[in-house]
C-alpha positions as a printed NumPy array, in Angstrom:
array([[-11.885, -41.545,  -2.225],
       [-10.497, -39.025,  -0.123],
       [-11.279, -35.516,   0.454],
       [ -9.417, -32.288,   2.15 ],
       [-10.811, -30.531,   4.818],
       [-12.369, -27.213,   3.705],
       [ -9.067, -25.226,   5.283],
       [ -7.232, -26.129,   2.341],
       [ -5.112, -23.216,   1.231],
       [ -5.743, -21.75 ,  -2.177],
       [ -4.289, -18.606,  -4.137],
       [ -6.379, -15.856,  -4.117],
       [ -8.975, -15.141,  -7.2  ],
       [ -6.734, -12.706,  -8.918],
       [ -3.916, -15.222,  -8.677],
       [ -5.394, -18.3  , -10.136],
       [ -6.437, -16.51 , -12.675],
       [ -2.749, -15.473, -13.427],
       [ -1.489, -18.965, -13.382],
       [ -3.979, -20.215, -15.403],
       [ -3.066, -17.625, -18.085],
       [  0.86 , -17.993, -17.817],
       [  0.274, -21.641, -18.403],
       [ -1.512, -19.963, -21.664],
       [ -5.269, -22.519, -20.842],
       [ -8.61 , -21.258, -21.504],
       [-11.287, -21.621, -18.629],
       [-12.771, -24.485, -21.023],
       [ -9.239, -25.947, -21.006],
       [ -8.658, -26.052, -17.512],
       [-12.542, -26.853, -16.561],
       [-11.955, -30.035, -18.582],
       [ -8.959, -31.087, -16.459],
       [-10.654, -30.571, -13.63 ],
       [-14.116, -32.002, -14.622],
       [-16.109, -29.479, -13.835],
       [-18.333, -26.898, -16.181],
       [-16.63 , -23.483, -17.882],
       [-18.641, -21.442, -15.181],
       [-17.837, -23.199, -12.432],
       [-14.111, -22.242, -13.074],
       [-15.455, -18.552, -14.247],
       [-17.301, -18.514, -10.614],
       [-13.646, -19.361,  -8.652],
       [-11.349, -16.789, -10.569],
       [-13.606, -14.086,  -9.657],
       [-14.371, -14.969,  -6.22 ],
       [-17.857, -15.823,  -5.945],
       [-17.776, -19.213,  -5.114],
       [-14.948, -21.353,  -3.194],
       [-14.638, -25.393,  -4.166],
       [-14.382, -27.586,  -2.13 ],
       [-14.059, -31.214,  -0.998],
       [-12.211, -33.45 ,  -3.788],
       [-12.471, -30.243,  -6.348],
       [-10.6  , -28.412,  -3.901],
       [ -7.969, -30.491,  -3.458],
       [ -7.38 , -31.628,  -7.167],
       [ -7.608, -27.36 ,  -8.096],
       [ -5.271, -26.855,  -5.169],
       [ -2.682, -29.65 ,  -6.762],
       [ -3.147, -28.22 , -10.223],
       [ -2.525, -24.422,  -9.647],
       [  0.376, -25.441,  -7.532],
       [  1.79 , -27.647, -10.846],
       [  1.134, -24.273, -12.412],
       [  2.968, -22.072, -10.31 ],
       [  6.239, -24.363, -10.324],
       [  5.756, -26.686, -13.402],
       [  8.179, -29.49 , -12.847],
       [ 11.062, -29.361, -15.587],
       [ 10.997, -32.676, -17.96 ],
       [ 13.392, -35.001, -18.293],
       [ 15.805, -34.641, -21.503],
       [ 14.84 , -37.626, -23.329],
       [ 11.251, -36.644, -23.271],
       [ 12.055, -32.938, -24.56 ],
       [ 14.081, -34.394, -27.026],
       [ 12.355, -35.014, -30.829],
       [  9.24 , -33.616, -28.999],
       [  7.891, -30.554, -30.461],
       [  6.11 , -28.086, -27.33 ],
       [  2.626, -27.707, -27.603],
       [  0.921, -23.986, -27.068],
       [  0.624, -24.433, -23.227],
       [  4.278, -25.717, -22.51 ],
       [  6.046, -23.055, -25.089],
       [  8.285, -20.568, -23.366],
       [  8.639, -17.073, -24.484],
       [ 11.146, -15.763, -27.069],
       [ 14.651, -14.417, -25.726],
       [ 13.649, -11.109, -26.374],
       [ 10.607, -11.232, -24.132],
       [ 12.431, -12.147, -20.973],
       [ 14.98 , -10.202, -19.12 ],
       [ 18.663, -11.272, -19.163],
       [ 19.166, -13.729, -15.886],
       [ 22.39 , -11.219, -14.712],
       [ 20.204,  -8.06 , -15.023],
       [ 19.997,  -6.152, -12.382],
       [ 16.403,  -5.375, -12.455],
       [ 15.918,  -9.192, -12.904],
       [ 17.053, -10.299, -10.172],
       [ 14.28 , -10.62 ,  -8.421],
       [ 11.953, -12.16 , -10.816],
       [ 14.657, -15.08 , -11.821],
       [ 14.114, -18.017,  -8.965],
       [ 10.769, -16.839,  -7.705],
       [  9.859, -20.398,  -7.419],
       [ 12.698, -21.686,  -5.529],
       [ 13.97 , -18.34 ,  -3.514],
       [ 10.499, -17.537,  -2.979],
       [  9.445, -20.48 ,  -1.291],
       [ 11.194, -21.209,   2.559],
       [ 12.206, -24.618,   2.983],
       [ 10.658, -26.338,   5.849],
       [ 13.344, -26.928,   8.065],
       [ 14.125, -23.338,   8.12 ],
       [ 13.207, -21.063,  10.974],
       [ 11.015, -17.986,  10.109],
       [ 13.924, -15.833,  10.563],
       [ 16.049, -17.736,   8.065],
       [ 13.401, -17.672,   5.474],
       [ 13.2  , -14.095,   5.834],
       [ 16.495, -13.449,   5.756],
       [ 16.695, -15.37 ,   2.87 ],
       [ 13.792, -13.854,   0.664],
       [ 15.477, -10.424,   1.491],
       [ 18.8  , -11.31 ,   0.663],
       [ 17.377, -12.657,  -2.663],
       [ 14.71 ,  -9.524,  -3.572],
       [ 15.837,  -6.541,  -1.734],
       [ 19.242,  -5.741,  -4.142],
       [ 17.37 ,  -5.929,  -7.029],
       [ 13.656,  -4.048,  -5.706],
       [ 15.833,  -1.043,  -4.06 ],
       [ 17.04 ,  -0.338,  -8.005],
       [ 13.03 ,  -0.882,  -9.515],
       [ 12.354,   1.48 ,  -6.452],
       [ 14.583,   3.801,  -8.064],
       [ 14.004,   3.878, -11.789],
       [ 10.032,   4.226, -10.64 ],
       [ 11.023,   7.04 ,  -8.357],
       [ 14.163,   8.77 ,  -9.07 ],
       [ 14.909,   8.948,  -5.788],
       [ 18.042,   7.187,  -3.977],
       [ 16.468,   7.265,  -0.356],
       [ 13.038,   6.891,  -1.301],
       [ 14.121,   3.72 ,  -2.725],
       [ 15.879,   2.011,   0.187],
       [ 12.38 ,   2.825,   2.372],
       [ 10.166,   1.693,   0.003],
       [ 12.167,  -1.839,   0.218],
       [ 12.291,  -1.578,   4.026],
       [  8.318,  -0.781,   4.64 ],
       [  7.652,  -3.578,   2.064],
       [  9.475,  -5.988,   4.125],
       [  8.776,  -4.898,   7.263],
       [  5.067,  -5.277,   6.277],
       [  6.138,  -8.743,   4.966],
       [  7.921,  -9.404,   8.325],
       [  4.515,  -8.328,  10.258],
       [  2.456, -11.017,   7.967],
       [  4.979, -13.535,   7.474],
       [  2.732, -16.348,   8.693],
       [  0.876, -15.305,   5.342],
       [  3.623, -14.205,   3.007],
       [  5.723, -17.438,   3.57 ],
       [  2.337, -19.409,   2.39 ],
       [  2.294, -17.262,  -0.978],
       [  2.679, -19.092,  -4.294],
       [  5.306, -16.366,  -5.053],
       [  6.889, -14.08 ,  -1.886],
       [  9.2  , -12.419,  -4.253],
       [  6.324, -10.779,  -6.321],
       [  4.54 , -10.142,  -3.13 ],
       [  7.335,  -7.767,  -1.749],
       [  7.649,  -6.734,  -5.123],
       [  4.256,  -5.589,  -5.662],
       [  4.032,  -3.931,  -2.137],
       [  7.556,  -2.068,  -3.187],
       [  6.378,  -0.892,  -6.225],
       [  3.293,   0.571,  -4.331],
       [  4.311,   2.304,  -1.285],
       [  7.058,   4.187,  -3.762],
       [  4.579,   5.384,  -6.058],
       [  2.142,   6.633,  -3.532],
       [  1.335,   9.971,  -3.875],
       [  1.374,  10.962,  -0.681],
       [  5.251,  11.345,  -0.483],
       [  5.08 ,  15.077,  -2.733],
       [  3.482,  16.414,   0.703],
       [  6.539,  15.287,   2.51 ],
       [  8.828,  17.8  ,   3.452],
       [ 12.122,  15.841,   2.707],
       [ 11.104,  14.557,  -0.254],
       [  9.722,  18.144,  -1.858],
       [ 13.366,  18.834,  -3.465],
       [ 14.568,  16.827,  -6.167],
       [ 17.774,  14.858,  -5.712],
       [ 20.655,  15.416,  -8.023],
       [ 20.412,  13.284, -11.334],
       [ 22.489,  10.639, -12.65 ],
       [ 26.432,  11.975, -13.681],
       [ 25.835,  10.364, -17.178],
       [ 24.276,  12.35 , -19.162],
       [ 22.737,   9.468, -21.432],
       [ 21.037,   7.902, -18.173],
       [ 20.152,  11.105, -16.716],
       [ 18.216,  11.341, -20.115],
       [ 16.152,   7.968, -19.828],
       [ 15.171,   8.843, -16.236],
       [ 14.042,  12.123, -17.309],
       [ 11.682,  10.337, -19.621],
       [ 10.477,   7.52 , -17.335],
       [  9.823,  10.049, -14.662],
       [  7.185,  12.224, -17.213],
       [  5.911,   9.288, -17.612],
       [  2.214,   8.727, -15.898],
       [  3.392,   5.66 , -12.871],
       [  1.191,   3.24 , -14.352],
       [  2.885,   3.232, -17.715],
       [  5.997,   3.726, -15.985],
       [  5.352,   0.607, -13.835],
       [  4.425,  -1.309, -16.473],
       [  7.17 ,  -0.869, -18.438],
       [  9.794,  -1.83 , -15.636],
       [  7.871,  -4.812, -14.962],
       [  7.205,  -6.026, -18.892],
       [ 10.622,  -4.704, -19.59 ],
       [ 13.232,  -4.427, -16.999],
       [ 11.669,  -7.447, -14.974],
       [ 11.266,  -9.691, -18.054],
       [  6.967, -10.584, -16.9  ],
       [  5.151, -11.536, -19.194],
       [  1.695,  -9.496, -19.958],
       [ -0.496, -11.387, -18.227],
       [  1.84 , -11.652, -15.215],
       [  1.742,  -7.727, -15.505],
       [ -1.74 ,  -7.001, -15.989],
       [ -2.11 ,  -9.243, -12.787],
       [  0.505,  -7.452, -10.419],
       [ -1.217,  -3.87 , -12.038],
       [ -4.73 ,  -4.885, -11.154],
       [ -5.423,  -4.02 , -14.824],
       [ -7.058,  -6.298, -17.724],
       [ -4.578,  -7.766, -20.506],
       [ -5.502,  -5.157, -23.062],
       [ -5.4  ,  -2.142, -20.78 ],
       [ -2.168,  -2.977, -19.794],
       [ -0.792,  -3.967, -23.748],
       [ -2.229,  -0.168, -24.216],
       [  0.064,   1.213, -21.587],
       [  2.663,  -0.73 , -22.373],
       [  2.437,   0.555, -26.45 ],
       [  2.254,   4.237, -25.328],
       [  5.201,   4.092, -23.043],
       [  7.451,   3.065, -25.663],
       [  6.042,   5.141, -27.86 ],
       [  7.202,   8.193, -25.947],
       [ 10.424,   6.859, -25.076],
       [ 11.274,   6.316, -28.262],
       [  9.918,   9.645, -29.43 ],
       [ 12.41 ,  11.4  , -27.272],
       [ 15.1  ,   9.017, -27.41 ],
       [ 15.216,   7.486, -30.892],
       [ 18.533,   5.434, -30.119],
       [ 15.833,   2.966, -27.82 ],
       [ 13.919,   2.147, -30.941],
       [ 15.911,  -1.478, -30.87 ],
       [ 14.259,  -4.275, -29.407],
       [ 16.113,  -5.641, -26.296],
       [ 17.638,  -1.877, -26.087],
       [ 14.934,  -0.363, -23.745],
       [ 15.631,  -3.354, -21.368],
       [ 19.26 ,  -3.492, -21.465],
       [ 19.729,   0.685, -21.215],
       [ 17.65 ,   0.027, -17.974],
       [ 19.613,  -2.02 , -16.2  ],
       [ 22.252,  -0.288, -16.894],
       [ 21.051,   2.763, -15.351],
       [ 19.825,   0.596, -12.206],
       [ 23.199,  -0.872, -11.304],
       [ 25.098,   2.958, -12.622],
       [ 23.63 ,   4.294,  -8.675],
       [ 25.254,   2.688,  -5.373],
       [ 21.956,   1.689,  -3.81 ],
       [ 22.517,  -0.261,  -0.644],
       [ 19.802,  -2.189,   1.044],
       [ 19.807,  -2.408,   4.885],
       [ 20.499,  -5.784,   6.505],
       [ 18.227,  -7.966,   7.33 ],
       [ 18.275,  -7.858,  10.649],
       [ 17.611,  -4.135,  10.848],
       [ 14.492,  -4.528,   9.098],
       [ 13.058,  -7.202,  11.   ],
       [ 13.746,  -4.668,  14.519],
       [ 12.526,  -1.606,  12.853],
       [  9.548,  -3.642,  12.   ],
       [  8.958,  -4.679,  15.479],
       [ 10.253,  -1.681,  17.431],
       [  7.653,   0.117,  15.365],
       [  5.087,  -2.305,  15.318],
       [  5.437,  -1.922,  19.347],
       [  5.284,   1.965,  19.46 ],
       [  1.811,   1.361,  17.154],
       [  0.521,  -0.931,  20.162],
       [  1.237,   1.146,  22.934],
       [  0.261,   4.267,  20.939],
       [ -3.259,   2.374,  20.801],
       [ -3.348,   1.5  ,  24.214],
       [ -2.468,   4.917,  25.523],
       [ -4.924,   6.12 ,  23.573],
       [ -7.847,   3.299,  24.623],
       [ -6.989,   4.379,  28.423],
       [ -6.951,   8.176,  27.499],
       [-10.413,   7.577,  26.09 ],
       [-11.766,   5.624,  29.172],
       [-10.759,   8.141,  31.431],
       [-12.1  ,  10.789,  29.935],
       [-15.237,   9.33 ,  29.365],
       [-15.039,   8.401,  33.559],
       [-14.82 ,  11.809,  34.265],
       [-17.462,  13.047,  32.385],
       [-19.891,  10.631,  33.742],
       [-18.55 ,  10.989,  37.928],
       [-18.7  ,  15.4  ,  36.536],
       [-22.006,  14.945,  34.862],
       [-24.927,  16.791,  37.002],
       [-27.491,  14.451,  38.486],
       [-30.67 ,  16.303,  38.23 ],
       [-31.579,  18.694,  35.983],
       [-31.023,  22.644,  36.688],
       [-32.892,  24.733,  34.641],
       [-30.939,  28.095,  33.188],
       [-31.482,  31.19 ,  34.447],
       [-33.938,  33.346,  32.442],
       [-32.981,  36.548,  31.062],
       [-33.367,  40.024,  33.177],
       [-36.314,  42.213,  33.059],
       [-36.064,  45.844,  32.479],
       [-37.813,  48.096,  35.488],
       [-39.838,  50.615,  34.412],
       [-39.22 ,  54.333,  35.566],
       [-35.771,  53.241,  35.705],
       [-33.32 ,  54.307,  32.561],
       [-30.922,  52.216,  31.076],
       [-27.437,  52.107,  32.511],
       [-25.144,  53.845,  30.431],
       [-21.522,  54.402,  30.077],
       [-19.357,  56.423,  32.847],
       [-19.62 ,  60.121,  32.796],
       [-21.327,  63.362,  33.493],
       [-24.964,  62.71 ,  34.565],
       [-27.44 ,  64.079,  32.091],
       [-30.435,  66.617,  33.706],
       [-33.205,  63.693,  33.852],
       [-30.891,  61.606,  35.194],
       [-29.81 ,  63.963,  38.319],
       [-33.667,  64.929,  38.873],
       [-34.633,  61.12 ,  39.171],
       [-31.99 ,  61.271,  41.525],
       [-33.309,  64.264,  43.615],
       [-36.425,  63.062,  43.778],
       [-35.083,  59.348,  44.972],
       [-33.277,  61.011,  47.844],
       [-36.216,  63.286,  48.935],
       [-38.979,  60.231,  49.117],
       [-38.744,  58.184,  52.191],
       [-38.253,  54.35 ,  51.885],
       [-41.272,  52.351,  52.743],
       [-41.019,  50.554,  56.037],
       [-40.816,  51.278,  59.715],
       [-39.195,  54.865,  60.339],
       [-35.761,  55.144,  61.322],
       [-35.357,  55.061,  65.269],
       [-33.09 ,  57.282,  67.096],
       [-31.399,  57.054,  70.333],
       [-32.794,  59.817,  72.77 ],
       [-31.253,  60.474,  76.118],
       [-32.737,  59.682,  79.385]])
């Protein structure tokens, strides 16, 4: 029997728990296939514990079957009937594979993952050919904004670009980018932005200039869930997973964000309407995405002004804290303490005429003699 070493790679908590409920198996279910107790599986999905040895490597082989599930051969589809785990969803509950919006979801599995003779440079160029059309227009039906949009894409890959040794290990890249997209455009630090303070003009059509008035009063969770349940085509638990959000929160969102599209736009009341109308207000806008290779500098060039940025400030640091220890005193001074008032004598006041006590102190000084030794005088010889 054979064992891996503990290094082997695994998804992260959140995503085996995702697989596991695509593939539509209980804990139980897949606790049995791996031979191992309910909460022993609970304990992995939520982080607490790590497997390892032989239970690493068989959960490692199994999530991976998961993630791509090998297609089967025709005669063994044929006369078979699917069982509950193998089903795939109905028509209506995936996107159409020339959609616009889809694009980036369809061929996660083989897009997503870089073959191994290719160079880091061609795998990126690859996953952004394949994602960034498609995530520049989900940018924009989340946003309503054309250059927002096109940066959102960019700092998503350019953050991919920085942690590619990471991102090209990822079960699914595409959804990766994706999910860091989706973020960065709906951060809310962008309304203190100057340039992005003024709306941009609207869609010419007056119908889609409608349906992005209503996903944009839309709360951006609902709105993000609805682009990814129905413009992407995911499925709910692959939404409540990208979310960060439990299966029924995010079938609650989902309900109450058609509910008020269709309340203000009754013609969407169709199924397969809501997700067709969107792509066809996705691909209506000319959004271009930037080459490759411009993201990949911009991610470096700035990635290099952040280093020397850090370093300038480091040395900045040191020398001032230098100088304040070579400038520090060496021995302690104590501070000077506070006047004393004379007595006799009046306080000073401001310019001007002297007042009658103060010209008869002053008579008085001049008529005294000083104490010491009189004041000689030359006499002649």
């Amino acid at each position: 029997m054979t064992t891996q070493s503990p290094g082997t790679p695994l998804p992260p908590p959140k995503e085996r728990r995702r697989l596991r409920e695509h593939a539509s198996l209980t804990q139980a279910q897949l606790a049995a296939r791996l031979g191992v107790s309910r909460e022993t599986v609970r304990s992995w999905e939520a982080g607490r514990t790590t497997p390892q040895g032989s239970r690493r490597e068989a959960y490692a082989k199994l999530l991976a079957t998961l993630a791509c599930p090998p297609a089967l051969p025709p005669e063994t589809t044929r006369g078979t009937r699917p069982d509950a785990r193998t089903k795939r969803p109905h028509r209506e509950d995936r996107a159409p594979a020339d959609s616009p919006v889809a694009q980036s979801a369809a061929g996660s599995c083989a897009a997503g993952s870089p073959a191994a003779a290719q160079t880091p440079t061609e795998a990126f160029d690859a996953l952004y050919a394949h994602c960034a059309p498609s995530l520049v227009r989900q940018a924009y039906l989340l946003t309503g904004r054309r250059e927002l949009a096109r940066e959102s894409v960019e700092q998503a890959f350019q953050a991919a670009w920085h942690r590619w040794p990471e991102v090209a290990v990822d079960p699914d890249p595409a959804g990766w980018v994706r999910a860091t997209t989706h973020e960065y455009a709906l951060s809310p630090w962008h309304q203190f932005r100057p340039r992005f303070r003024n709306p941009e003009p609207p869609p010419a059509i007056p119908a889609d200039r409608a349906l992005m008035d209503v996903l944009l009063s839309l709360p951006p969770s609902y709105r993000r869930t609805l682009l990814l349940y129905d413009g992407i085509g995911l499925g709910l638990p692959e939404t409540a997973a990208e979310t960060e959000a439990s299966t029924p929160a995010t079938a609650s969102r989902l309900l109450h964000a058609r509910e008020a599209v269709v309340a203000r736009l009754p013609d969407l009341a169709a199924p397969g309407l809501l997700r067709r109308r969107l792509a066809e207000v996705a691909s209506a806008e000319r959004l271009r995405a930037a080459r490759p290779a411009v993201v990949r500098m911009g991610g470096e060039r700035r990635a290099r002004l952040w280093t020397r940025a850090a370093i300038t400030f480091t040395v900045a640091l040191i020398s001032v804290t230098v100088l304040a220890l070579y400038t520090a005193p060496t021995r302690y001074e104590p501070p000077v303490p506070p006047g004393r008032t004379v007595p006799g004598v009046p306080p000073r006041a401001a310019p001007g005429p002297l007042s009658a006590t103060e010209l008869a102190l002053r008579a008085k000084l001049r008529a005294q003699l000083f104490n010491g030794p009189q004041r000689l005088s030359p006499q002649p010889r």
